[in-house]
C-alpha positions as CSV (number, residue, x, y, z in Angstrom):
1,X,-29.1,198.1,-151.9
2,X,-32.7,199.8,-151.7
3,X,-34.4,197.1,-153.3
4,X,-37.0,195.1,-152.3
5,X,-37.5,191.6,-152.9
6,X,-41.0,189.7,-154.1
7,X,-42.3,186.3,-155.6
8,X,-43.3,186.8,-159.5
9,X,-45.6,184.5,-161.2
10,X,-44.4,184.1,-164.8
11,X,-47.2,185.5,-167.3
12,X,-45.8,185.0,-171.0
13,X,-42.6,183.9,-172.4
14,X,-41.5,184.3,-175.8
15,X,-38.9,183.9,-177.5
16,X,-35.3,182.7,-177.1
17,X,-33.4,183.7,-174.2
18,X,-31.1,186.0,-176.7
19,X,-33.8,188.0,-178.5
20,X,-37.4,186.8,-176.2
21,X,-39.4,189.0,-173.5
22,X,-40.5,187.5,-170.5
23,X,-43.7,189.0,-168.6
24,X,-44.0,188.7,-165.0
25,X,-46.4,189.7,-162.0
26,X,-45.6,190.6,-158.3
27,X,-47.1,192.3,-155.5
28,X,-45.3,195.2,-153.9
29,X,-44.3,195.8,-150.0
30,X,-47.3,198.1,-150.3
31,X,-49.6,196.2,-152.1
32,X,-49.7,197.5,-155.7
33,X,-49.8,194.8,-158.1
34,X,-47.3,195.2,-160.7
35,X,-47.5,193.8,-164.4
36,X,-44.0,194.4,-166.6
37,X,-41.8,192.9,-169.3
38,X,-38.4,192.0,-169.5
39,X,-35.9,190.6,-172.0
40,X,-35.4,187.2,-171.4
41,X,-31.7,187.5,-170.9
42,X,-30.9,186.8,-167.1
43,X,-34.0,184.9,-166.4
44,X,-34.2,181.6,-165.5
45,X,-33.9,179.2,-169.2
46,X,-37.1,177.1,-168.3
47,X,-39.4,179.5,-167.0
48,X,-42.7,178.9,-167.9
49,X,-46.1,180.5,-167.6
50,X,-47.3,179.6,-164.1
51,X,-43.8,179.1,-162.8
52,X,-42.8,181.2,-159.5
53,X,-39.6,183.4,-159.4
54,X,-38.2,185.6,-157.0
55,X,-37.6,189.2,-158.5
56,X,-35.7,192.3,-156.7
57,X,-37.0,195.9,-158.1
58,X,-36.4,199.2,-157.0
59,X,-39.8,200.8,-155.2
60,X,-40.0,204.1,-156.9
61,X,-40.1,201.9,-160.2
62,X,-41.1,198.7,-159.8
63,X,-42.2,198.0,-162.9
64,X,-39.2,199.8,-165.1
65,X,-36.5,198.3,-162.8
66,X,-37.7,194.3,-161.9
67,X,-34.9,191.8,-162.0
68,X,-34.8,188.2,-161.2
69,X,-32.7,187.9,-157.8
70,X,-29.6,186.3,-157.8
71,X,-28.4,184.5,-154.8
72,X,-24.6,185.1,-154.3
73,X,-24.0,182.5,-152.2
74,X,-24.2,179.8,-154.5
75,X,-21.4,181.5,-156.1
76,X,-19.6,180.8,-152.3
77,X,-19.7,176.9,-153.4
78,X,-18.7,177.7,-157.2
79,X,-16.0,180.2,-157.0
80,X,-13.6,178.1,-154.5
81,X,-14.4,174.9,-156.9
82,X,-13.3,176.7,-160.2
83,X,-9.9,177.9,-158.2
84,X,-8.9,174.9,-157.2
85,X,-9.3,173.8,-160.7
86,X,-7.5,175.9,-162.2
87,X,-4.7,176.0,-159.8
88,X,-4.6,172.0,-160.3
89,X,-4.4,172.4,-164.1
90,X,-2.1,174.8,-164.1
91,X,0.4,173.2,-161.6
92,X,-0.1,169.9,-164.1
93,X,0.6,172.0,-167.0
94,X,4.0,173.4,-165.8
95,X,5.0,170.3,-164.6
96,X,4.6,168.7,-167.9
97,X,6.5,171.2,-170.2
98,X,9.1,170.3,-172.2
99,X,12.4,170.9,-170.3
């Protein structure tokens, strides 16, 4: 929703993904290149320096507002698999209770 998307080349990392900063760099839809740091939180576990990513950020402030993108549509194969599962276990469940 108003953001653009870009390929990041991971700088830095340091730290653990709780309490460590990650420093990327991108190019903008306009051509600025853009150095920032993040918290590691969110970001991909074994990102190393070198590594590619694909970041979102807002283009009014790309360097206060980069993310790492999230595709949703893995979530299409995940979602329906977890549901199913729980549905199974709990159908198991009540058909196991003491009577």
């Amino acid at each position: 929703m108003g953001k653009s998307r870009a390929t990041a080349r991971v700088l830095e990392v340091e730290g653990n993904r709780s309490q460590g900063h990650i420093t990327v760099e991108f190019t903008t839809r306009d051509g600025r290149r853009v150095e920032t740091e993040d918290r590691r939180r969110g970001w991909p576990a074994d990102a190393g320096p070198g590594d590619e990513v694909e970041v979102v950020y807002d283009p009014n402030d790309a360097a206060g507002s980069v993310q790492r993108f999230q595709d949703v549509r893995k979530a299409l194969v995940v979602v329906p698999c977890f549901t199913i599962v729980a549905v199974l276990s709990g159908v198991a469940a009540y058909r196991t209770r003491p009577r």
